[in-house]
N, C-alpha and C positions, 0 to 999 in steps of 0.2 A: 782334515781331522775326522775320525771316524766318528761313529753315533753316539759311543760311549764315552767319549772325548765331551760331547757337545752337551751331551746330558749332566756332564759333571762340570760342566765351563759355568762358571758363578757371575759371570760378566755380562750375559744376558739370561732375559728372563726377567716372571717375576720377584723382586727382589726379597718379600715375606717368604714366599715360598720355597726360594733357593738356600734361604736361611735356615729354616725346619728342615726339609729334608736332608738336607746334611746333618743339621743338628740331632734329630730324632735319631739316626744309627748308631751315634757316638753318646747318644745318652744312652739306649739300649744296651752298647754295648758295656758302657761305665757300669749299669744296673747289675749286667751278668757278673762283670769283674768283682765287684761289690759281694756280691750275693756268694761267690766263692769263698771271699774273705771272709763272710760272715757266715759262712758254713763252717768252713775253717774254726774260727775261733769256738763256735758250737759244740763242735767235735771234741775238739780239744779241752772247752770246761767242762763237758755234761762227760766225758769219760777216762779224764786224766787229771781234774780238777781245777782250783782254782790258781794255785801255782802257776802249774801247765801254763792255762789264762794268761796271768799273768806276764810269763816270759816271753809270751806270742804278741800279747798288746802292747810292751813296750819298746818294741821293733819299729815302731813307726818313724820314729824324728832321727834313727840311725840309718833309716831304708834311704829316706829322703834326703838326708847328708849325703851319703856317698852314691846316690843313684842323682837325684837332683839338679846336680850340676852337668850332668850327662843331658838328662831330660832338658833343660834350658839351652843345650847347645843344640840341640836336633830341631827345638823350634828354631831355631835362627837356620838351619838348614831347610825345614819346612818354608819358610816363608822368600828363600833364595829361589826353592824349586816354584810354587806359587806363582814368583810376580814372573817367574819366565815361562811359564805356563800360560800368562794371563796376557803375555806381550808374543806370545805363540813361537816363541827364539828355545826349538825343541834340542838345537846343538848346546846352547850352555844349559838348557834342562837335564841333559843325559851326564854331563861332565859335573854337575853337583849331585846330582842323583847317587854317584858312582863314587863318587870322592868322599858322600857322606857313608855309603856302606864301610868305608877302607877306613875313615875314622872311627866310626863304632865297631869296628872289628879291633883297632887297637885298642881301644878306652876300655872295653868290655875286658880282656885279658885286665891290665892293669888293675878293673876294679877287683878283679876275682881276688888276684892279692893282695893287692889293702884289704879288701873286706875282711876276708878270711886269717890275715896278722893281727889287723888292729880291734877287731870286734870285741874282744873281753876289755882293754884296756877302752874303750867308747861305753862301754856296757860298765865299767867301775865309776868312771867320772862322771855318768850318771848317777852317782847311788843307786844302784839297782840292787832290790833287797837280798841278801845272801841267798834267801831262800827259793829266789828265781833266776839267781845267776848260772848256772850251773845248764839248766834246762838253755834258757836263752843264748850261750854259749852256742851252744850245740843246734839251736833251729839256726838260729846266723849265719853260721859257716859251711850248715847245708844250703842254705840261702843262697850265700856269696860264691857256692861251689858250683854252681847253677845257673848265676846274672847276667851271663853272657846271655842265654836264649832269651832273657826278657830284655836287655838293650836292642836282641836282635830284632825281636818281636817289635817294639817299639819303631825301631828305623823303619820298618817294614811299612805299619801303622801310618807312619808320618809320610812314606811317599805317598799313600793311597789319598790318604787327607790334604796333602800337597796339591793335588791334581782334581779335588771335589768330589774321591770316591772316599765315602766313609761306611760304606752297603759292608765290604769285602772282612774292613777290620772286627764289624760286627757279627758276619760269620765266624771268624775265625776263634774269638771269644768264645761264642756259644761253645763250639766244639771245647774250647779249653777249658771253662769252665765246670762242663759235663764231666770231664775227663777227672778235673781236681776234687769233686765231689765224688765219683768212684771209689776212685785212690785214696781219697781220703779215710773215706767208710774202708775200704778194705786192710788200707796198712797200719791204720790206729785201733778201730774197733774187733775186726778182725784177727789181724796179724799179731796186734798188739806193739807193734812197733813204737810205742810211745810219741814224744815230741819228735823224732827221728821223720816217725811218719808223716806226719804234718809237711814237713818242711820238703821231705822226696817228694811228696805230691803237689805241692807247690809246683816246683823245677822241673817236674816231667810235663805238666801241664802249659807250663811255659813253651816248653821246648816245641812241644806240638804246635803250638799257635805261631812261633817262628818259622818252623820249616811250612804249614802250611801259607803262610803270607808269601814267603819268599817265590814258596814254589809256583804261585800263580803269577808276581813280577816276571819270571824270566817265560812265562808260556804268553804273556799279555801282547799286543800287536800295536796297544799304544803307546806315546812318547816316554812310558813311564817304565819301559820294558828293562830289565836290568840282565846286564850280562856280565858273566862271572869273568872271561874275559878282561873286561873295559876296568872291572874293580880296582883303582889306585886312587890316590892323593893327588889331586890338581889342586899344586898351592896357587892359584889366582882365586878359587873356589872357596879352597877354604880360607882362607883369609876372611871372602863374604861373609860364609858360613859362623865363622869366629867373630867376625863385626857383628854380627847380631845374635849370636848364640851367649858369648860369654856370657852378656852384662844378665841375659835371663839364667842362666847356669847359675854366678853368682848371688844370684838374687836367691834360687831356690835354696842353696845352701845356705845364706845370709837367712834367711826365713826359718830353717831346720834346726840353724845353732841358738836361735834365740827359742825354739819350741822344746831345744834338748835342755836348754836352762830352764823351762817353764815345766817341762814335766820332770826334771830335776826336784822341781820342789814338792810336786804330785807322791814322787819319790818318798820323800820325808813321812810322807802319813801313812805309809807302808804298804803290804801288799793287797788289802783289799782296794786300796784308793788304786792304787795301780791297775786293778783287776775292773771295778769299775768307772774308771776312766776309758780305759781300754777297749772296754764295749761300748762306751758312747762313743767311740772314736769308728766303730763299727758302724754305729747307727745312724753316726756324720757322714760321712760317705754317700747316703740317700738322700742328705742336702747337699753334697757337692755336684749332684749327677746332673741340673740342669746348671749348674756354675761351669762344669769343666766344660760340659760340652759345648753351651753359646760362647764362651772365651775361645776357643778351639776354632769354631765355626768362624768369629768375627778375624781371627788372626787369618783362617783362607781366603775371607770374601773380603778384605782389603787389599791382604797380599795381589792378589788376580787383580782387583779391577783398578788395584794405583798400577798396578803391572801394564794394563791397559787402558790405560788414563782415564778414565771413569770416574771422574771426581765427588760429580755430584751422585751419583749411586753408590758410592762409597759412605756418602755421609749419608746418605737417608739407610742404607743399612745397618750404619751404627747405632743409629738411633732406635731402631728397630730392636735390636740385639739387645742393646742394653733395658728398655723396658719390659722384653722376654723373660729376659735373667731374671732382672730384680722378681718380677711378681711371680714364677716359677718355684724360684729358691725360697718367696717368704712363705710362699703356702706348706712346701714341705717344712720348714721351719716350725711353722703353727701346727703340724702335723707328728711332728715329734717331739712338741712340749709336750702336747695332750697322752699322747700314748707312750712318753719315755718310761716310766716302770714295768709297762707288759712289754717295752720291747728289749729294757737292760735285762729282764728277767727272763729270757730267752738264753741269755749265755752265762747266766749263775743264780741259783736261788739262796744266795744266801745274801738276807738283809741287809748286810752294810757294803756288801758290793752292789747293791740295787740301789742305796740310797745315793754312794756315791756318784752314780752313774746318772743319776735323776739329776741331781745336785747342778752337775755340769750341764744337763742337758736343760732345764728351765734357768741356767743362768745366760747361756748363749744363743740358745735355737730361734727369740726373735727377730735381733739382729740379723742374719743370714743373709736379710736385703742388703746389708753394707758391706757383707763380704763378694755378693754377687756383684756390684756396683764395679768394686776396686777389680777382680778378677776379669770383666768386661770392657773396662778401658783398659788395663793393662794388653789384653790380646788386643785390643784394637790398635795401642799403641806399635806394636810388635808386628802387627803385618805393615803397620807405615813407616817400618823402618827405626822407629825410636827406640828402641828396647832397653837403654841408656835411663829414660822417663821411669819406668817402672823398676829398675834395678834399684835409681836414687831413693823413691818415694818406701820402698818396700824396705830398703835398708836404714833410713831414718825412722819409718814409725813401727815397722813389724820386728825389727832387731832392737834396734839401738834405744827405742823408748821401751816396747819392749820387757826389752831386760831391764834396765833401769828401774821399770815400775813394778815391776815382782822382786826383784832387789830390795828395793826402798821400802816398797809398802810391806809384804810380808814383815820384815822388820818390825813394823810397828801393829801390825794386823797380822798376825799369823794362822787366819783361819785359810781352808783351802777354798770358802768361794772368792777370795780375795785374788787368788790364782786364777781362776775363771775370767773372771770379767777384765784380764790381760786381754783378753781376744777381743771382745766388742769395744773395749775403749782403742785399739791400734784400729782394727778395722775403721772404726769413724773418721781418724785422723787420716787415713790414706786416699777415704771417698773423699773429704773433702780436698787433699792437694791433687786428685786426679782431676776434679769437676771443675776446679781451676783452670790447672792447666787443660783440659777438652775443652772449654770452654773460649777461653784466651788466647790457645797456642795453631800455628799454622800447622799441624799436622799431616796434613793433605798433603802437600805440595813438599813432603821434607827430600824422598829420591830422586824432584825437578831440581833443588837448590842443591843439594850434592851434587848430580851431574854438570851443572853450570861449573861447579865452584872448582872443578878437575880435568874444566876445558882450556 
């Protein structure tokens, strides 16, 4: 194994430390990604208004529907490359590596088309206000015209993170995000290209960060080296790949349709509520940035070291991880109660989209330890093989109560913090059947009882 192999091998070493530095890149890099988005959205209120706004923030729980299920299958590809990474077996490393590109090369076409058919009719069943449909329409299908370089981006992303290097994806951000912020400034403020522009600068930015990831797999000399060549389907692969991909794919869509029914109802209070929602949904993203990325990191540093039997550093790094998160995530939490008006009022000054956007954000922001909790076992679950645990737990309480509960209650409570506090009350319910089951279940040992049980 070369230097650069060894330096990303998460199986030795100190295990705080092998945890951070991976984690630190993928947060950095989340921060840039973030920081586009919320350039993005800036651009588009402070010079096209709040409509514009509008049609941009309601894109989120549609992105996630139809991108989502993609994203949970590649983790279960991520965590195939990992444990053979971790068990140093660089031959079936190379045959998932390669079989995951050839998959995200089909899915990618396919989403282009549903995105870009069904996007008005996803975008009505929302209630999406007349007066934002139109615009929203149109960033969409620029969106969806473009999803292939960010699928590709992604695969790209996940072999790096697969194998312990998270340094590469966070270059490749910067550069895109520098990119998207140009473009942005140029084709909206400039050109004047309207929503139009928005959404081109999105997809060109994308694109860069794709061909630049790619481009450095196929020049790399380590196991992770991808050749255009080798690129097919190895159905033994994917099957893996799909054993642990689905059940997170479905989960994320299972999570997305119950968040399209919850801003469905955000919907009803019209388009300022839409407009500040939208930016706290902006300003959320700066509380997901230490969630995605220890979830992330615990999904590689389990995958690797159950890879390589490593049990007990498996679990002292879980535990490690999860204490990171939680206290990480509440600080930005308490960090975005206190300053939610100067920072909703960044992407519109007009008072009842500030108010709504506060609204939400002191009804949710201190909770944040409970969503870091569940997002933490979850990836932990998911390098151990289980990815089944978190599908069930997230589609009982993030969907199916869920809805129910903004159903029911709105009914009888029709105001919109009543809408709000959907999120901290599922959250609670899922830390606690995770801390359960991590507590109670043999998790460790679940790839040994598989392989026995197919002997």
């Amino acid at each position: 194994m070369n230097q650069t192999d060894n330096r990303n091998d998460m199986t030795i070493g100190p295990i705080w430390k092998k945890i951070i530095l991976f984690a630190l890149p993928i947060m950095w890099g989340n921060l840039f990604q973030q920081l586009y988005n919320v350039i993005d959205s800036l651009i588009v209120g402070n010079f096209l208004g709040k409509d514009a706004l509008a049609a941009v923030s309601s894109s989120g729980s549609i992105i996630f529907l139809l991108v989502g299920l993609f994203s949970g299958i590649f983790i279960g590809a991520g965590v195939v490359i990992s444990r053979f990474f971790g068990a140093k077996d660089y031959k079936n490393m190379q045959l998932a590596i390669h079989t995951s590109i050839a998959f995200a090369l089909i899915f990618g076409v396919i989403l282009t088309f549903v995105g870009i058919l069904f996007i008005p009719t996803l975008l009505r069943w929302m209630d999406t206000p007349e007066s934002v449909l139109p615009n929203s329409i149109l960033y969409f299908r620029i969106y969806f015209g473009g999803v292939l370089s960010m699928i590709l981006y992604n695969t790209a992303s996940g072999i790096f993170q697969a194998v312990g290097d998270s340094k590469h994806p966070l270059y490749y951000l910067i550069v895109s995000s520098i990119t998207n912020v140009v473009l942005d400034l140029l084709f909206v403020a400039v050109f004047d290209f309207g929503i139009a522009g928005a959404g081109l600068a999105t997809v060109i930015s994308q694109a860069v960060s794709a061909i630049l990831g790619f481009s450095h797999l196929m020049k790399t000399d380590g196991p992770s080296r991808v050749y255009l060549s080798k690129i097919k389907i190895t159905p033994i692969m994917l099957k893996q790949i799909l054993t642990l991909g689905i059940p997170s794919g479905l989960q994320n869509s299972i999570i997305s349709i119950a968040n399209i029914v919850v801003q469905s109802n955000i919907n009803a209070f019209g388009a300022m509520a839409v407009a500040g929602c939208g930016a706290y949904s902006k300003v959320e993203g700066f509380g997901f940035l230490p969630i995605t990325s220890f979830a992330l990191s615990m999904t590689t540093f389990i995958g690797q070291n159950l890879g390589a039997k490593e049990y007990e550093r498996a679990k002292k790094g879980s535990v490690f991880g999860i204490f990171a998160t939680i206290i990480l995530a509440e600080i930005v939490g308490i960090l975005i109660y206190i300053f939610s008006p100067l920072l909703i009022s960044g992407f519109s000054q007009v008072p009842e989209v500030i108010a709504y956007g506060t609204l939400q954000a002191r009804t949710v922001t201190l909770f944040y330890f409970l969503l870091a909790f569940t997002h933490c076992i979850a990836g932990i679950l998911r390098g151990a093989g289980r990815s089944i645990i978190p599908m069930i737990v997230m589609f009982v309480c993030w969907c199916a109560i869920r809805i129910t509960y903004v159903t029911v209650i709105t009914h009888f409570v029709p105001g919109i913090q009543v809408v709000f506090w959907a999120y901290p009350f599922t959250w609670s319910l899922s830390s606690i059947c995770f801390l359960i089951y991590y507590l109670k279940a043999d998790w460790l040992h679940y790839y040994d009882r598989k392989a026995q049980s197919q002997q």
